[in-house]
N, C-alpha and C positions, 0 to 999 in steps of 0.2 A: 503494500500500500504506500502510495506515494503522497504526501502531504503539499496542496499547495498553497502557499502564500500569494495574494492578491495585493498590489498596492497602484491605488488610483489615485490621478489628478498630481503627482510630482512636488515639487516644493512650496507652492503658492499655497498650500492647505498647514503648513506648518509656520509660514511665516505671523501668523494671526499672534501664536500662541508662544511666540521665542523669547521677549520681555516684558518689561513692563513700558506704559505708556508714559507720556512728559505728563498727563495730569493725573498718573497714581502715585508718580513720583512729586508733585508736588503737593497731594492731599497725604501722603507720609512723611513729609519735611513737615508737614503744620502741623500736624496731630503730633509728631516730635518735637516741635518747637512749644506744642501750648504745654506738653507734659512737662518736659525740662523747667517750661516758666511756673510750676504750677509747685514742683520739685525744689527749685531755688528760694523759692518763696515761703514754702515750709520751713526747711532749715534756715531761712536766714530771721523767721521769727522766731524760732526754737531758741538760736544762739542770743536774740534779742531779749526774747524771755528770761533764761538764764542768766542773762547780764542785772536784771534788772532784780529776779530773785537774791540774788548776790549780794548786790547793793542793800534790798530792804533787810536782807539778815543781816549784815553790819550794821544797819542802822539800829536795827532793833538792840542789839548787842552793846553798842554805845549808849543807848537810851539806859539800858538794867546798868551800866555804870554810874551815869550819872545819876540813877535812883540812889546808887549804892553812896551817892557821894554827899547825897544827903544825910547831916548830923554828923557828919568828921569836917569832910572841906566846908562843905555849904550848911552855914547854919541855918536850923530850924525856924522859922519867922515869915510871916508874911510877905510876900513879895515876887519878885522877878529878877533870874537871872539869864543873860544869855552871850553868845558868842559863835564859833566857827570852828572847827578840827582843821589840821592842816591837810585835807586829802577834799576838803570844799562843803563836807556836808555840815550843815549849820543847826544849831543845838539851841534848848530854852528851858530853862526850868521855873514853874511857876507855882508858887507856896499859896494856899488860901487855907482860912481857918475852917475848921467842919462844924456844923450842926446850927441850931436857933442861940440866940442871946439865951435864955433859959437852961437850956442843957451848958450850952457855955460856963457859967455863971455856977451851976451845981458839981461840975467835975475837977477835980482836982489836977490835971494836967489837961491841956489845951490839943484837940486834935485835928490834923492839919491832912490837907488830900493834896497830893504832891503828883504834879502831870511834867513828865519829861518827853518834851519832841525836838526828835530829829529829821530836819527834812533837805531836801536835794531837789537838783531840777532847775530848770528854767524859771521867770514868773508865770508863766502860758503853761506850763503843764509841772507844778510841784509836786511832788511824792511825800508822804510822812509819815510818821511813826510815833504813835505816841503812846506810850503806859503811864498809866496811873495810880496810883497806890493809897490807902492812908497813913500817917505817921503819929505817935504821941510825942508831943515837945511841949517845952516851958507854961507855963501858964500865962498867956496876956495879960498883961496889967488894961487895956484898953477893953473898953465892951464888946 
């Protein structure tokens, strides 16, 4: 038995199917260009993010200091203090006394809520951080 192969019509039926066309080739450059753009754009907020998470944990970091620095450096007492770190981010610690004239007046040491912020940034878009705590200090002679 003798097997035959048939082949019709010559090369022109092959030429259809030999590559790709100039507009498949240029609907897979855009669909590569929009993924790449979509891909660059991911990571470079990722890295963005990261940057900024960084920053707020130092700041927060700096803040539980200066909490800490209250009643050694920075006495106890009504008021406001503030300044800068040399790395730019700018600091405030702010004393007010706790509670009504009444409880005031009945307790035997004066209690004070002590907010420390640290913040960073442009004026258009600040970032902060602030904790705030209670302290016992001195008794105010004032009401």
């Amino acid at each position: 038995m003798h097997t035959r192969l048939r082949t019709s019509g010559g090369a022109s039926q092959g030429r259809g199917e030999a590559g790709f066309t100039l507009v498949e080739i240029a609907v897979a450059l855009a669909v590569l260009s929009v993924c790449l753009g979509v891909l660059l754009s991911t990571i470079s907020n990722g890295v963005r993010r990261t940057a900024e998470a960084e920053r707020a944990a130092e700041a927060g970091s700096l803040a539980q200091s200066l909490l800490a620095k209250v009643g050694s450096e920075l006495p106890i007492r009504e008021g406001e203090a503030a300044g800068q770190f040399a790395d730019g981010l700018r600091w405030r610690v702010r004393m007010e006394r706790y509670g009504d004239a009444a409880d005031r007046q009945q307790w035997p040491v004066s209690a004070y809520r002590i907010s420390a912020e640290v913040s960073w940034g442009h004026d258009i878009q600040d970032h902060l951080v602030v904790l705030t705590t209670l302290r016992l200090g001195p008794k105010a002679t004032a009401p």
